[in-house]
C-alpha positions as CSV (number, residue, x, y, z in Angstrom):
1,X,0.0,0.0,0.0
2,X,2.9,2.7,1.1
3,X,4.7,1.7,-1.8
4,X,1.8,2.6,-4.2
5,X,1.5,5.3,-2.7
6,X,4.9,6.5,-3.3
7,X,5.2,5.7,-6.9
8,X,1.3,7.7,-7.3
9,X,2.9,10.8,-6.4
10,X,0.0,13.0,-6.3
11,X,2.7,16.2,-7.4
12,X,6.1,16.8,-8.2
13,X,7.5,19.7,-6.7
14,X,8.0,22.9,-8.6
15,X,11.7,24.1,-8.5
16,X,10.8,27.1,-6.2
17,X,9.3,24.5,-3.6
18,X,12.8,22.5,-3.8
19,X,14.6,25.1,-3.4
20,X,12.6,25.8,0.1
21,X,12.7,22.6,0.8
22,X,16.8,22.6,0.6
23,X,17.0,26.2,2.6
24,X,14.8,24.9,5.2
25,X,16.3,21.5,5.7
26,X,19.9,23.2,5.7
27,X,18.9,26.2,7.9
28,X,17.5,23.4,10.7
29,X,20.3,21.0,10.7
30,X,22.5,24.2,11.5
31,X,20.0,25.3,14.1
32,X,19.7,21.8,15.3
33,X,23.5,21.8,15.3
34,X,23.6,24.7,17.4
35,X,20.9,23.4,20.0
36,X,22.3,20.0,20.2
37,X,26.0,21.7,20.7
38,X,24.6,24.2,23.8
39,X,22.7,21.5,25.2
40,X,25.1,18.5,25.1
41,X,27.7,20.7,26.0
42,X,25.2,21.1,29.4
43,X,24.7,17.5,29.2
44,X,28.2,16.6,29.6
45,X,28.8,19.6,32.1
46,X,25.5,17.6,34.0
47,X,27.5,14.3,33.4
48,X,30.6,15.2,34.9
49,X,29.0,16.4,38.3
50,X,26.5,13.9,38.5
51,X,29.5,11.3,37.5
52,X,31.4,12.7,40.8
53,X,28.5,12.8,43.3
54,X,26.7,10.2,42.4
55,X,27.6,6.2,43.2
56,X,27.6,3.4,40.6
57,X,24.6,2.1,42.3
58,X,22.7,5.3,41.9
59,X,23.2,5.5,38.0
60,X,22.2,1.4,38.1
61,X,18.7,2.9,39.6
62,X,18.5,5.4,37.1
63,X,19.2,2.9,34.5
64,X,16.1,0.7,35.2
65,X,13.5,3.2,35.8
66,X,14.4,4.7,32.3
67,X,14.8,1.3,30.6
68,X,11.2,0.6,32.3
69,X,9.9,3.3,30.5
70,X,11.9,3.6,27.4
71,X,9.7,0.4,26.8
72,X,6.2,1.5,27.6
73,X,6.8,4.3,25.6
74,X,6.0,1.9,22.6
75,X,2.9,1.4,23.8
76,X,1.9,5.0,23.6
77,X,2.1,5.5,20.1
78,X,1.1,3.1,17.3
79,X,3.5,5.1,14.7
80,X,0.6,7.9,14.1
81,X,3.2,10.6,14.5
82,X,5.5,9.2,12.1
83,X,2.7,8.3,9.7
84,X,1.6,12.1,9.8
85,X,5.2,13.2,9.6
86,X,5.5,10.6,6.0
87,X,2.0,11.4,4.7
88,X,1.9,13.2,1.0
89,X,-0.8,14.8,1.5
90,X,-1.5,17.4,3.9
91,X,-3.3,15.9,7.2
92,X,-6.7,17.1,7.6
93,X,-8.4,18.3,11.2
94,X,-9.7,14.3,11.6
95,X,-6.2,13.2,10.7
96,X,-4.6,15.0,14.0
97,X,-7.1,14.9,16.3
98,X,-7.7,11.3,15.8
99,X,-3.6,11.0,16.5
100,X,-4.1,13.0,19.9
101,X,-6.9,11.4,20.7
102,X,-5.7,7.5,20.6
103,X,-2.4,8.8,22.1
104,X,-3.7,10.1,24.7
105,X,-5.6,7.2,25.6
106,X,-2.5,5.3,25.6
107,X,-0.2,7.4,27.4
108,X,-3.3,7.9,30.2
109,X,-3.0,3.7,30.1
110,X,0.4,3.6,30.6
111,X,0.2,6.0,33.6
112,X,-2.0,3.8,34.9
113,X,0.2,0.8,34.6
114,X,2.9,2.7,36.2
115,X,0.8,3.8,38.8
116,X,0.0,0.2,39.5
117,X,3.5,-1.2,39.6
118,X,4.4,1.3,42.2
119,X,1.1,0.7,44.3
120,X,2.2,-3.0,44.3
121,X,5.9,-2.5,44.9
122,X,7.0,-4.9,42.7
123,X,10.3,-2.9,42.0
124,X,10.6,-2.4,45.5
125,X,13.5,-4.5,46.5
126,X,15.6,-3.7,43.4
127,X,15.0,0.5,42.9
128,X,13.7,1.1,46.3
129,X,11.7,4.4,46.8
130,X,13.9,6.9,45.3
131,X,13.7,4.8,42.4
132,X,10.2,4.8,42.4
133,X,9.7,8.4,42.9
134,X,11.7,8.6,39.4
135,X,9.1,6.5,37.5
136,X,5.9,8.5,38.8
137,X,8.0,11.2,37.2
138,X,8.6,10.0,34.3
139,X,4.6,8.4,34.0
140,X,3.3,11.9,34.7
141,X,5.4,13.3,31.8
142,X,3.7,10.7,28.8
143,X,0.5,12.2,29.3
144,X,1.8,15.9,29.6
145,X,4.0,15.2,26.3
146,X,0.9,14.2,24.2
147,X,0.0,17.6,24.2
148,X,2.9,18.5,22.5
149,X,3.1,15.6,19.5
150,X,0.0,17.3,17.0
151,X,2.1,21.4,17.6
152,X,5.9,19.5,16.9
153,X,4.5,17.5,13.7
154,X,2.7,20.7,12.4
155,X,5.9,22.3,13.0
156,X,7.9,19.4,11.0
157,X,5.7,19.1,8.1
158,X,6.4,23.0,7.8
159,X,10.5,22.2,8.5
160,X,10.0,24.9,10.9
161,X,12.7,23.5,12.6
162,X,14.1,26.9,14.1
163,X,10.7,27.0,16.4
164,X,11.0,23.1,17.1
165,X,14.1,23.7,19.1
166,X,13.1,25.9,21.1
167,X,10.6,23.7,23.5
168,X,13.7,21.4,23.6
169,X,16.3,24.1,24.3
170,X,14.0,25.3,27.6
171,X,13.6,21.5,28.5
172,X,16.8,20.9,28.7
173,X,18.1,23.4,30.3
174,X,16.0,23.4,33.1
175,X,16.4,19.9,33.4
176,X,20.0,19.7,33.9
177,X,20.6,22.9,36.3
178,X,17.8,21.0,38.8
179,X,19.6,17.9,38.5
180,X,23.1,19.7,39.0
181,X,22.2,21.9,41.6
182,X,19.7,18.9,43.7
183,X,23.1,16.3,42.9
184,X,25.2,18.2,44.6
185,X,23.2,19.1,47.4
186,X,23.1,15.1,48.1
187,X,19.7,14.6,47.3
188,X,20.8,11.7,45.1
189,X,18.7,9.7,42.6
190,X,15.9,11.3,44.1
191,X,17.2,14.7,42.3
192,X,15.4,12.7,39.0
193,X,12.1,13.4,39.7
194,X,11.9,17.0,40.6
195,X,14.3,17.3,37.1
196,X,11.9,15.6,35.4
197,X,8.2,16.8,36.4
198,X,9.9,20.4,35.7
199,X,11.1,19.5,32.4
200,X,7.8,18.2,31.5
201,X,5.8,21.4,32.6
202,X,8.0,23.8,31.0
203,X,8.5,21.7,27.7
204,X,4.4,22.4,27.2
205,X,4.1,25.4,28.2
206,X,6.6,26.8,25.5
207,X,5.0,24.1,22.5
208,X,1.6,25.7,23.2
209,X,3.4,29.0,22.8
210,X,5.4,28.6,19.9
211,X,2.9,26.4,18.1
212,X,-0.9,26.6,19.7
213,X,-2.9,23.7,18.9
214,X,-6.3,23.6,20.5
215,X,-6.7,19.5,21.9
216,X,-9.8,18.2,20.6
217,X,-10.9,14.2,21.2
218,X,-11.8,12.5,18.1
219,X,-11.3,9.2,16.9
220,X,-12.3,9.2,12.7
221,X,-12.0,6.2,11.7
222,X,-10.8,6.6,7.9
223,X,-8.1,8.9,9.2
224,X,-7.2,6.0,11.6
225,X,-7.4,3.4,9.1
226,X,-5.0,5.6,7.0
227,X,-3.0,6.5,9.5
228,X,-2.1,2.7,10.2
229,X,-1.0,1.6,6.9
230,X,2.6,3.3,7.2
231,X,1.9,3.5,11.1
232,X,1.6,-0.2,12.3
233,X,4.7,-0.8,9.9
234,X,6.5,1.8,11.8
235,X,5.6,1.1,15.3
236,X,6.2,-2.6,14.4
237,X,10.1,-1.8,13.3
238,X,9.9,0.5,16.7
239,X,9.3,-2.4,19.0
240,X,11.7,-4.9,17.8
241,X,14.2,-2.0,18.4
242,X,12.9,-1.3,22.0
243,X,13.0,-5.2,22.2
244,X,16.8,-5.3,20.8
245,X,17.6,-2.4,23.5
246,X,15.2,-1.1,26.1
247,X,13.7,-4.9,27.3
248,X,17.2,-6.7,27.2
249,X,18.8,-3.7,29.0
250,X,16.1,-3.7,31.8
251,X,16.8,-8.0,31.6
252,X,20.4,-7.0,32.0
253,X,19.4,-4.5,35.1
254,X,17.2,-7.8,36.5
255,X,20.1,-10.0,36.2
256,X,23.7,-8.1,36.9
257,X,24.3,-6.6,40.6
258,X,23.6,-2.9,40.6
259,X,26.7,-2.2,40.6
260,X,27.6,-3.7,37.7
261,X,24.5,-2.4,35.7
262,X,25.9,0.7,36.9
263,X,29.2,0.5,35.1
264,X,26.8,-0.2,32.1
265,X,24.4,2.4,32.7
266,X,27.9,4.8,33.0
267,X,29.6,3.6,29.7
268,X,26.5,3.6,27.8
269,X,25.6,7.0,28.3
270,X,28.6,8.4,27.9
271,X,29.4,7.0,24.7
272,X,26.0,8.2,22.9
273,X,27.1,12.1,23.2
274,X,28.5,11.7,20.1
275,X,25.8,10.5,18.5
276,X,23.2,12.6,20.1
277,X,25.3,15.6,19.0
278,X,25.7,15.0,15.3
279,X,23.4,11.6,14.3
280,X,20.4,12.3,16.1
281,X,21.0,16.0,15.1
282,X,20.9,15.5,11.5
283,X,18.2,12.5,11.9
284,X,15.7,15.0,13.6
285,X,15.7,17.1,9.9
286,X,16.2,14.1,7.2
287,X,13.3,12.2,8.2
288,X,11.1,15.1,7.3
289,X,12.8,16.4,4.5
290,X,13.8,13.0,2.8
291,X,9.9,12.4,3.0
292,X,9.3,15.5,0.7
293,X,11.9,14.5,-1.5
294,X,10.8,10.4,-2.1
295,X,10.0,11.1,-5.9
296,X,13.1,13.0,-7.0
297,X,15.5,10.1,-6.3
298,X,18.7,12.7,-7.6
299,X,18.0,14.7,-5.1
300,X,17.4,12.3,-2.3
301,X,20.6,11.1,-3.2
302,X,22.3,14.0,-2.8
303,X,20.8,14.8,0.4
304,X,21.6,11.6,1.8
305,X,25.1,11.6,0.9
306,X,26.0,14.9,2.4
307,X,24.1,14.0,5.6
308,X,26.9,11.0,6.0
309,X,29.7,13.1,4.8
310,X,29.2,15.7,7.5
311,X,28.0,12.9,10.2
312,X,31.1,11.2,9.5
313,X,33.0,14.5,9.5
314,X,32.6,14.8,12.8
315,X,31.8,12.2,15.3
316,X,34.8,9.6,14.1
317,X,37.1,12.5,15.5
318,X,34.7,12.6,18.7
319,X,34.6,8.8,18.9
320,X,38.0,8.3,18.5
321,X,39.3,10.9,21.4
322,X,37.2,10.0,23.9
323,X,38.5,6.3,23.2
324,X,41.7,7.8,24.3
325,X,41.5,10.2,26.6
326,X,38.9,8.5,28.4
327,X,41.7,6.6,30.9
328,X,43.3,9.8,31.2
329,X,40.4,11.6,32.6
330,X,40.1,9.4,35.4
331,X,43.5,9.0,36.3
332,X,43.4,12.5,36.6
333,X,40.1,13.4,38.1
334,X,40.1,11.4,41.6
335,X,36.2,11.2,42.0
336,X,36.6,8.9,38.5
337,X,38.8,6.2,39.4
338,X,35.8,4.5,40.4
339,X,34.8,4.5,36.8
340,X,38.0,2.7,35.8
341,X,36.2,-0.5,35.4
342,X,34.1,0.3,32.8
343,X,37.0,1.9,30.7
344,X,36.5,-1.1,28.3
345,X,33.1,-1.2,27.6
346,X,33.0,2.4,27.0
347,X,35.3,2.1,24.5
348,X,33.8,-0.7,22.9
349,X,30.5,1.5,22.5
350,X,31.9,4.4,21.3
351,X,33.5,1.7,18.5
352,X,30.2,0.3,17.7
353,X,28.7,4.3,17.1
354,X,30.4,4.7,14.3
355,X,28.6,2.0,12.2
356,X,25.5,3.6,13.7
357,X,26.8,6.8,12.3
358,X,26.5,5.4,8.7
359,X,23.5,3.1,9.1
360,X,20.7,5.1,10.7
361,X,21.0,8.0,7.5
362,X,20.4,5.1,5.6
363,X,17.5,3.5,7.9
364,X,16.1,6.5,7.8
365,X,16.1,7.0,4.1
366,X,14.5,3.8,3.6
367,X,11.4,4.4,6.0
368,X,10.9,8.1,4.7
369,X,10.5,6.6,0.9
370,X,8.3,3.7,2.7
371,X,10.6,0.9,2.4
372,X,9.9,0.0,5.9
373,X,9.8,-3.8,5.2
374,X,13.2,-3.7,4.6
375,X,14.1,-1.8,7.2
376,X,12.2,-4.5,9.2
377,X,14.2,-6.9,8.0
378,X,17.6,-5.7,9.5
379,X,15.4,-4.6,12.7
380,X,14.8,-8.6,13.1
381,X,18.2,-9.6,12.4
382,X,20.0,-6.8,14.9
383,X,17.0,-8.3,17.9
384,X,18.2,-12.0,17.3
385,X,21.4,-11.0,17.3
386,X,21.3,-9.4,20.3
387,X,19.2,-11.8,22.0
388,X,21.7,-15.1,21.3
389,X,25.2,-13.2,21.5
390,X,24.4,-10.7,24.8
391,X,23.8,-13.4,27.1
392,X,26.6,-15.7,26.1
393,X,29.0,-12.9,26.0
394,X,27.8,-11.7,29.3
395,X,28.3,-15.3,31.0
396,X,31.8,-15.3,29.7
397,X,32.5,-11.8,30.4
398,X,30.4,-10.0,33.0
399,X,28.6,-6.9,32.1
400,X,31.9,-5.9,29.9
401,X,30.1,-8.6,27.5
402,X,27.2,-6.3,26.5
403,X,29.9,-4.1,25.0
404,X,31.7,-6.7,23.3
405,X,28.3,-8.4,21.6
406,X,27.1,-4.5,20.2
407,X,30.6,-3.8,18.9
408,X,30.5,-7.7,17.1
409,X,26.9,-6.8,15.8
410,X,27.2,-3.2,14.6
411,X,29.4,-4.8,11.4
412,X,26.0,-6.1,10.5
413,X,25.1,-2.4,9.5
414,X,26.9,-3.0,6.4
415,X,23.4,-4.9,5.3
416,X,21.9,-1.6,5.5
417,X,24.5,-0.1,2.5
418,X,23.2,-2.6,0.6
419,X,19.9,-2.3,0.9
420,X,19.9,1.4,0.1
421,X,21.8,0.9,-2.5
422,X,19.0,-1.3,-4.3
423,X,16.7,1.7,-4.1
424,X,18.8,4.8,-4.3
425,X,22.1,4.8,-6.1
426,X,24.3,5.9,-3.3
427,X,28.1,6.3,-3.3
428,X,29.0,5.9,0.3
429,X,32.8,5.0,0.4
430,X,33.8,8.2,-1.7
431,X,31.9,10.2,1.3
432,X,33.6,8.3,4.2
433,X,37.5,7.4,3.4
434,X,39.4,10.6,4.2
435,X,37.2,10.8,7.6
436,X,38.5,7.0,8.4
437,X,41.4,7.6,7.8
438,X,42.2,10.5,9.0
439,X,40.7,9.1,12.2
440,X,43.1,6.4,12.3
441,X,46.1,8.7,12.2
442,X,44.7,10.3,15.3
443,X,44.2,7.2,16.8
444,X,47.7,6.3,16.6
445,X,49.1,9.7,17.8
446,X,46.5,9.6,20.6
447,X,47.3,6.2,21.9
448,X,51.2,7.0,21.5
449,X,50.7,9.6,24.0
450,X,48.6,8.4,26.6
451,X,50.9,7.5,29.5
452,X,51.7,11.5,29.1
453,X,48.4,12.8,28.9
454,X,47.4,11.4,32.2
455,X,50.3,13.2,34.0
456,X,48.8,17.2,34.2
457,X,45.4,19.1,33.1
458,X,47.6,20.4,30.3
459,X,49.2,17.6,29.1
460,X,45.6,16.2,28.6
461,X,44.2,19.1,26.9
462,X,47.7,20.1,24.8
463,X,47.1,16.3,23.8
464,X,43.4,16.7,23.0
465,X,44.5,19.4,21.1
466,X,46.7,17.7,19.1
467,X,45.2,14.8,18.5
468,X,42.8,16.8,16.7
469,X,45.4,18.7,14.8
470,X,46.4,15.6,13.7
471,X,42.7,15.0,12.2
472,X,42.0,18.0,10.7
473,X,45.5,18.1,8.6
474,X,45.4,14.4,7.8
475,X,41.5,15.1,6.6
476,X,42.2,18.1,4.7
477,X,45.4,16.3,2.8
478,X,43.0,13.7,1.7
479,X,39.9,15.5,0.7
480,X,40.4,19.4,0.3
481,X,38.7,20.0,-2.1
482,X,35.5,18.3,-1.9
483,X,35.6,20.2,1.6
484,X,34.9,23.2,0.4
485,X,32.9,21.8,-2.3
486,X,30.5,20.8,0.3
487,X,30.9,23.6,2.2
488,X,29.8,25.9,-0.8
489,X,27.2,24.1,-1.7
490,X,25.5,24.5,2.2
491,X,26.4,28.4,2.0
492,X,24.0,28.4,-1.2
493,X,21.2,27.6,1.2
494,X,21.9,29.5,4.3
């Protein structure tokens, strides 16, 4: 049915509406840029303080409340929102209040659920009741985010993506100077929940102000039958996904001694920055804007191929010096030695992001022309994966077996070249060499040095600087000119 609807395009754009189309989606992914570099820069500010006052066992709490609900939060959408974001056609009045209307439902069940589990204590004895006071938090905040879905997808369907930030921007901030401030004031996990009710509040208040959208409950059910065809498809690839991650991280958190799931918790989080700051970044525009473009296939291309060159641009440098100067930091930082342990899977993570780096452009690609069967094929093989490999690493190596089993199945992402390639005629190598390389040159440099950039703070921050030197020549040696190229051709549409 989606394909069908793909190759029916009802109207091909007229060269003024591309044009807009390329302004807007270049303008946001520098605005996004811009957000995401203020607020992980906070983030990692948040993550060093809360890294020194709070205890392995308290980011192990932390760890299974969000897992908890990083799980429910499938059942709170049935991929309207997506469906909406995808859709040709403009979405009529039905089509969004019948979204808000069966999310709402959901989210209100799923509060209820939460409620329930908490009544019951049946977390009791593993997250005791700070760790519960976190997941009331983060129950209260599905509802309260409904509100905000129909305003953010008007928003993207415009690529009115400097007003999208904004919500986020006030959320975050927020967010982390509560945390920060409650953290070190020894009020512990705890420090969670007033974080997160505030976030929540604030986060709606500035949607509704930026974007009003008056709620109104209706269920239509052409609209929902609509909805569904690209929805259910979505939501489907969605819950293996929350299966491969979310359910076998909260197994993990069920099975591994806090403190252990702790050390997880820590390295996890830590190596996703990265990715936050420049995968997630672009993916927040592409998905959008790769949906307007489905039926000019040279442009797509284009689009797609610049996203990776600019991803790759910049988080293998990222990946690659925190790999380094990760040991360094807590040799040198006293309240960190306590992180020592899980140096390795950290590592390891960071590793496995850069196949991530490439793949989910790609993934994303696919489910914005409405190849979302294929994407569901490579959703099912990561989840086995997965599945058989975590546990046997994690019997043979402890939690540092998690690491090892996502760094052996992130090669698989190489599936998902291919599969693009079938539909789009991509040309991903050319984009991603001189990065690699130049990568691996400060690799070697970095790891040469490392017994001297744990001695002083400026030994480790002359050798950060360095290391990156080392990139930026090496980069520039390789590719040059197709740097400023690139570069050009984004000034064009600023």
């Amino acid at each position: 049915m989606v394909d069908q609807e793909i190759s029916l395009a009802s109207e091909e754009l007229s060269v003024e509406e591309i044009d807009k189309i390329k302004k807007k989606s270049v303008r946001g992914v520098l605005s996004f840029f811009l957000r995401t570099l203020l607020l992980q820069g906070i983030g990692l500010a948040s993550a060093f303080v809360l890294s020194a006052f709070l205890s392995p066992e308290d980011f192990g709490i932390f760890g299974i409340v969000t897992q908890i609900i990083a799980l429910l939060v499938f059942f709170s959408d049935i991929g309207l929102a997506a469906s909406l974001i995808q859709k040709k056609d403009e979405p009529t009045q039905d089509d969004l209040k019948t979204a808000f209307t069966v999310q709402l439902i959901l989210s209100l069940l799923i509060f209820f659920l939460v409620y329930l589990i908490i009544h019951f204590g049946f977390l009791n004895a593993k997250i005791g009741s700070a760790g519960n006071l976190v997941l009331l938090a983060l129950a209260i905040s599905f509802p309260l985010a409904t509100f905000k879905t129909i305003p953010s997808i008007i928003l993207e369907r415009k690529l009115d993506f400097n007003k999208l930030i904004l919500p986020q921007i006030f959320e975050q901030l927020i967010f982390h100077l509560i945390l920060i401030v409650l953290a070190w004031k020894g009020y512990g996990v705890t420090a969670y929940f007033y974080a997160i009710l505030s976030r929540s509040v604030l986060g709606l208040i500035v949607m509704q102000i930026i974007q009003p959208w008056r709620p109104s409950l209706k269920i239509a059910k052409k609209s929902l039958k609509g909805l569904l065809g690209f929805g259910l498809k979505f939501q489907i690839n969605d819950f293996l996904a929350r299966i491969k991650d979310q359910l076998y991280f909260l197994a993990l958190g069920a099975f591994l001694p806090l403190k252990d799931f702790g050390y997880l918790q820590w390295s996890k989080n830590w190596s996703m920055y990265p990715y936050n700051l420049t995968v997630q970044n672009v993916m927040a525009i592409t998905f959008p804007t790769f949906s307007r473009l489905q039926s000019h296939k040279d442009l797509l291309k284009k689009a797609i191929e610049k996203s990776i060159f600019f991803i790759a641009l910049f988080i293998f440098p990222i990946l690659v010096g925190m790999s380094i100067f990760i040991y360094p930091l807590t040799e040198l930082v006293d309240k960190y030695v306590k992180w020592q342990p899980a140096i390795f899977s950290f590592i390891l993570f960071s590793l496995s992001v850069a196949w991530s780096a490439i793949s989910t452009p790609l993934i994303n690609s696919l489910n914005a022309i409405g190849k979302i069967d294929q994407t569901l094929k490579l959703m099912v093989l990561w989840t086995v994966l997965t599945w058989v490999l975590t546990p046997i690493l994690v019997w043979k190596f402890a939690f540092n077996g998690v690491a090892i089993a996502a760094f052996l199945i992130s090669f698989t992402s190489i599936f998902s070249v291919f599969m693009a390639k079938k539909y789009i005629d991509l040309e991903i190598i050319k984009n991603i060499w001189p990065q690699l390389l130049a990568s691996l040159a400060m690799a070697i440099f970095g790891f040469l040095g490392i017994k001297w950039w744990a001695e002083s703070y400026f030994l480790f921050f002359s050798g950060g600087f360095a290391s990156l030197l080392v990139y930026i020549v090496v980069f520039l040696l390789l590719s040059k000119e197709k740097f400023w190229q690139e570069i050009k051709s984004l000034k064009k549409n600023i």
